[in-house]
C-alpha positions in Angstrom: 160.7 244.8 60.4 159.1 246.7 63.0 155.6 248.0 62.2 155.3 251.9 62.8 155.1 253.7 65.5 151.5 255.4 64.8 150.1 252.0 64.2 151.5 251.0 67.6 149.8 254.3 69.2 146.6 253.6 67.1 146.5 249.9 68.9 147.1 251.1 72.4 144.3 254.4 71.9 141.8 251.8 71.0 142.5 249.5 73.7 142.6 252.7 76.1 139.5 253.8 74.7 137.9 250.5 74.8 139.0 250.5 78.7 137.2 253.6 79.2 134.1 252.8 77.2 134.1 249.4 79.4 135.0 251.1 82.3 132.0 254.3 81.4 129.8 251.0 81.4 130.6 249.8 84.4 130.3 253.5 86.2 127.0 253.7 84.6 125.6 249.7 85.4 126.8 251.1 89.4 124.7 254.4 89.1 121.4 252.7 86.9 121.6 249.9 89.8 122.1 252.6 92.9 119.5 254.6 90.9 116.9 251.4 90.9 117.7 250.4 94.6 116.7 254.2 95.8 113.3 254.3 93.9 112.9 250.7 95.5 113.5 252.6 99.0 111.1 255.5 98.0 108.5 253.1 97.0 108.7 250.9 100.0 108.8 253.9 102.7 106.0 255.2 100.8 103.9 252.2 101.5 105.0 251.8 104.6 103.7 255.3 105.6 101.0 254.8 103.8 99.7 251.5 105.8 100.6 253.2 108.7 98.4 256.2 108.0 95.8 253.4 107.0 96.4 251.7 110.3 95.9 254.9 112.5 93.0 256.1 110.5 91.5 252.5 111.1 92.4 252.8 114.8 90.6 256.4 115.4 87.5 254.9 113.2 87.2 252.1 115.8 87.9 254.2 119.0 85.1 256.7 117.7 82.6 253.3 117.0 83.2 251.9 120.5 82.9 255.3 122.3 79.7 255.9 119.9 78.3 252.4 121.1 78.9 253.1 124.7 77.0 256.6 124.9 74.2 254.5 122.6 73.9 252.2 125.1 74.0 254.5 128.1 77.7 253.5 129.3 79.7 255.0 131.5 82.7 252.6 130.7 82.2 250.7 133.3 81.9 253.4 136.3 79.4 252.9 139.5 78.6 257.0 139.1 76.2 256.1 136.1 77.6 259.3 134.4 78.3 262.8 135.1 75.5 263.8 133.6 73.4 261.0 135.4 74.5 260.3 138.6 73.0 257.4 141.0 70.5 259.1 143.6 71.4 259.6 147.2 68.0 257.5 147.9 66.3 255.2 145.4 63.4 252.0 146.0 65.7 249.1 146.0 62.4 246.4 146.6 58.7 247.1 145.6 55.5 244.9 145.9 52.5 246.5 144.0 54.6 249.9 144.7 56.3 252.1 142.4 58.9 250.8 140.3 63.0 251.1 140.7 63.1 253.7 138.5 60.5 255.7 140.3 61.5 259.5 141.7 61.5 259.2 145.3 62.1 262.5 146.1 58.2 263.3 145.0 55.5 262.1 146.5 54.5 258.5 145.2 51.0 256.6 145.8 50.3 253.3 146.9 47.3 251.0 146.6 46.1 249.2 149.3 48.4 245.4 150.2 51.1 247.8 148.1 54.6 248.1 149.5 58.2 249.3 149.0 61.4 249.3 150.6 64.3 252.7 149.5 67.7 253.0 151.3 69.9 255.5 151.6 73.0 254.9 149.9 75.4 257.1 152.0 74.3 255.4 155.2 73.2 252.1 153.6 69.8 252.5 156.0 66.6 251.1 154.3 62.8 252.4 155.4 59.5 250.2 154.3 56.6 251.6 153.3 52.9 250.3 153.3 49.9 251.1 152.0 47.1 252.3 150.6 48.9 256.0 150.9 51.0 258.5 149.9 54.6 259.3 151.2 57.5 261.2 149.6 60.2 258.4 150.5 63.4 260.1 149.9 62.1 264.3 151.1 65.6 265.8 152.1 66.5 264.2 155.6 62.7 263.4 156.7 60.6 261.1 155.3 57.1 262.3 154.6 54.1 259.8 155.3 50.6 261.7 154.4 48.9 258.7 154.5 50.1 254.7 154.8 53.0 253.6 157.5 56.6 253.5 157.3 58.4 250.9 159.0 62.2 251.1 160.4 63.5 247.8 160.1 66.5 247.0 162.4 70.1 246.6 160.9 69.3 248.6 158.3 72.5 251.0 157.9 72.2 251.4 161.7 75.2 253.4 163.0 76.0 256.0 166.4 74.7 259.6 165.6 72.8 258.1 162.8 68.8 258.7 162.9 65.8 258.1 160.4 63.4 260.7 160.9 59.3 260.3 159.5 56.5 262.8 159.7 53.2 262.3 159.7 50.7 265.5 160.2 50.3 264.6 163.4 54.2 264.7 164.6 57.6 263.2 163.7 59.1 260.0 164.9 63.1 259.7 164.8 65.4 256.4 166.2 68.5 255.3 165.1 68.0 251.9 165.6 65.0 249.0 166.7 61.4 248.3 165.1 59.3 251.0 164.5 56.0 251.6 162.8 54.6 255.0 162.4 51.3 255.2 160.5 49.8 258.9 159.3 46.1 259.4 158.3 43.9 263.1 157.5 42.2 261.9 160.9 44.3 260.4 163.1 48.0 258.6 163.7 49.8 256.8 165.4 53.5 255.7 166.7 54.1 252.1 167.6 57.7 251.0 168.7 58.9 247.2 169.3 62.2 247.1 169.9 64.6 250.1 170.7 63.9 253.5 171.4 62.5 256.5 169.7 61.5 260.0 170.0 58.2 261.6 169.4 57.1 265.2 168.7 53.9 265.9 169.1 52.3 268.8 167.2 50.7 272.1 169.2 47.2 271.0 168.5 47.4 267.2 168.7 47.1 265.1 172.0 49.3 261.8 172.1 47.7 258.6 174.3 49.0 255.9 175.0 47.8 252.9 173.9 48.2 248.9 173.9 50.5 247.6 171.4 49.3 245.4 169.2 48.5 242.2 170.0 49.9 243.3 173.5 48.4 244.2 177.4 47.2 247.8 177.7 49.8 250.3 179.1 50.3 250.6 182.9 49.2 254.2 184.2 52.8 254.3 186.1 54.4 254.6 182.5 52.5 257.0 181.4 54.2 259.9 181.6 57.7 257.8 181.4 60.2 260.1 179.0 57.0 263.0 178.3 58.1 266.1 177.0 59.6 269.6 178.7 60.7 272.5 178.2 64.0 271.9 177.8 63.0 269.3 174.8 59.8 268.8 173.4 60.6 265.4 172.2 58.8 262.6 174.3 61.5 259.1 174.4 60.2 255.9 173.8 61.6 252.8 175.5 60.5 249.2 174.5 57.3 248.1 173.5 55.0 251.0 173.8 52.2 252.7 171.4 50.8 255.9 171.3 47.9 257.1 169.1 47.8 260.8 167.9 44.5 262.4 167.5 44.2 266.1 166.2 42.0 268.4 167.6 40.6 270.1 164.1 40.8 268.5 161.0 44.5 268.6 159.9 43.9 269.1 156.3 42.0 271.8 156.0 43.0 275.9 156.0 43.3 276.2 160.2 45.4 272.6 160.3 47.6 273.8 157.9 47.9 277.5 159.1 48.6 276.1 162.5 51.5 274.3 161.3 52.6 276.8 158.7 53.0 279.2 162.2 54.6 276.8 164.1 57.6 276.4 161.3 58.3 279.7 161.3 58.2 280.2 164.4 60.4 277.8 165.0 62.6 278.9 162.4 63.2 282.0 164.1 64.1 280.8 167.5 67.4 278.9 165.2 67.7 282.3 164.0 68.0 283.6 167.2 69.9 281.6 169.0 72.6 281.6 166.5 72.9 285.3 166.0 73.4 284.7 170.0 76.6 283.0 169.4 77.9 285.5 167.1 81.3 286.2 168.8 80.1 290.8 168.8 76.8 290.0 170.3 78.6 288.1 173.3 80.8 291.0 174.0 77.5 293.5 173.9 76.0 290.9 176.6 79.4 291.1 178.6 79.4 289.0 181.9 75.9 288.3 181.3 76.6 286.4 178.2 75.3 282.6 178.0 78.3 279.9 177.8 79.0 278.9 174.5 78.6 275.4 174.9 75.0 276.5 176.6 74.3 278.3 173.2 75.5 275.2 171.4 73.2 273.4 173.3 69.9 275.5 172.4 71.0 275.3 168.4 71.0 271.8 168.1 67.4 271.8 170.2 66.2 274.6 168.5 67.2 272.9 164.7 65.2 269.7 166.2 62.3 271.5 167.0 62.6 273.5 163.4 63.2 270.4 161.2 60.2 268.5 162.8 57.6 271.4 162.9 58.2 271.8 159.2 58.4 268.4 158.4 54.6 268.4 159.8 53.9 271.6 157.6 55.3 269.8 154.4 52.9 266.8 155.1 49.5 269.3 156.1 50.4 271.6 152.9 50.5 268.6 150.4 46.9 266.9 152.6 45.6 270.6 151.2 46.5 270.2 148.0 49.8 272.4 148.2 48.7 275.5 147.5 51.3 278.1 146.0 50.9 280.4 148.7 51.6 277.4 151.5 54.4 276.2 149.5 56.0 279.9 149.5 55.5 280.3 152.7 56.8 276.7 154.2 59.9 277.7 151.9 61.0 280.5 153.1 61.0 279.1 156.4 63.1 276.2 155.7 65.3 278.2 154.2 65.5 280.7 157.1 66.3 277.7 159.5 68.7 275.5 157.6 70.5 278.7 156.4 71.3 280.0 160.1 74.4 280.1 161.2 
């Protein structure tokens, strides 16, 4: 006998049920377990951002040590300029014996005891001048070399090059060459220029007298020689050949109030002729003059004498100014007229 129908239906709901309820377990085992791997994701992209974040703050915190420890230290990171803020000076001592120090300012007048010496080059040209003393120079003043006192001593292939010259004043004159031996000594009472090899130039001031002299160690000058390469009108620098001397003796004391107003006059006179000579060239003053207009290359020719003349003459004023003690009033005075020449154009 067959069993009834209902209990047939009863059977096949459970077992349908029983699929569903195994097959709602299965549906929910896939979702818990998708469920579990995405807050295994999260968590692990969390970390990983979070090391990152670790890594770059790590990273900054070391960047901002090792830049801390280089400005400590005075670092440039490894540049030659020493800094922006500090650059390497155009002229600095590079060798001293009983003389001021590397780090000494050569731009300002430095003193020297007596056996003392130092050696500065110029780094643009690579040139090197010696100094001696006891004295007082300013080593590195703009493009001339002031010597009140001591000598300074031009040394050969040192940065020699064409068109290239070293320039010293003394208060007696200014000595320029652009290559050879050369040793020019300054004094309150006397100076004097002494060349061994090469040639130089000499300007004399207005109220000094040059002689010339035996070189050291030397036989005494022949009269024939003399007046070999003196002075004109055309150029007041005298040229030195060889091995010759010549001692420079002032005719009033040098550092007192007529020494220096003599020199003081002499700058700015000389200051003006630049002046003129270059409002000269203007290009509406040589149509004014017409045919009777000097050549240009003429005029060109007069500048560069004229700035000559102007750069010594004031050199010599710098030296007698700081001999008196540099008064305000000389130092106002030599300024403007240095600025009167170098600014003419």
């Amino acid at each position: 006998m067959r069993p009834p129908l209902d209990g047939g239906r009863t059977r096949a709901g459970v077992i349908c049920v029983a699929i569903v309820l195994v097959a709602g377990g299965v549906t929910a085992g896939c979702e818990e377990k998708k469920s579990a791997e995405a807050d295994a994701s999260a968590d692990a992209n969390a970390n990983a951002s979070a090391n990152a974040s670790a890594n770059a703050s790590a990273s900054a915190s070391a960047s901002a040590d090792a830049a801390g420890a280089v400005a400590a230290s005075g670092g440039d990171g490894g540049q030659a300029h020493g800094g922006a803020d500090k650059p390497l000076p155009v002229c600095r001592v590079m060798a001293s014996e009983n003389g001021p120090g590397p780090n000494a300012d050569a731009t300002g007048w430095l003193d020297m005891v007596a056996h003392a010496s130092f050696t500065v080059r110029t780094l643009e040209t690579g040139r090197e001048l010696r100094f001696e003393g006891p004295g007082r120079v300013r080593a590195c003043a703009d493009d001339v070399a002031l010597v009140a006192e001591g000598s300074a001593i031009g040394l050969p292939g040192s940065g020699e090059s064409p068109g290239a010259e070293q320039w010293v004043a003394t208060a007696c004159g200014v000595g320029r060459w652009a290559s050879g031996v050369h040793r020019f000594t300054g004094a309150r009472d006397a100076c004097k220029l002494q060349s061994s090899l090469g040639t130089a130039q000499l300007y004399v001031a207005a109220d000094v007298t040059a002689t010339e002299v035996a070189v050291d160690g030397g036989a005494p000058p022949h009269e024939a020689d003399a007046d070999a390469g003196a002075p004109s009108k055309a150029s007041p620098w005298r040229r030195i050949d060889g091995r010759r001397a010549f001692a420079l003796q002032p005719k009033s004391p040098i550092d007192g109030a007529a020494g220096v107003k003599s020199a003081l006059g002499a700058c700015e006179h000389a200051a003006d002729a630049v002046q003129k000579v270059a409002a000269a060239m203007l290009p509406g003053a040589r149509a004014d003059a017409g045919a009777a207009a000097v050549g240009i290359g003429e005029l060109a020719e007069e500048s560069v004498v004229a700035r000559g003349v102007a750069r010594a003459a004031c050199a010599v004023a710098a030296v007698r100014v700081a001999l008196a003690g540099s008064k305000p009033a000389d130092e106002a005075r030599l300024a403007a007229a240095s600025i009167r020449w170098r600014g003419a154009r």
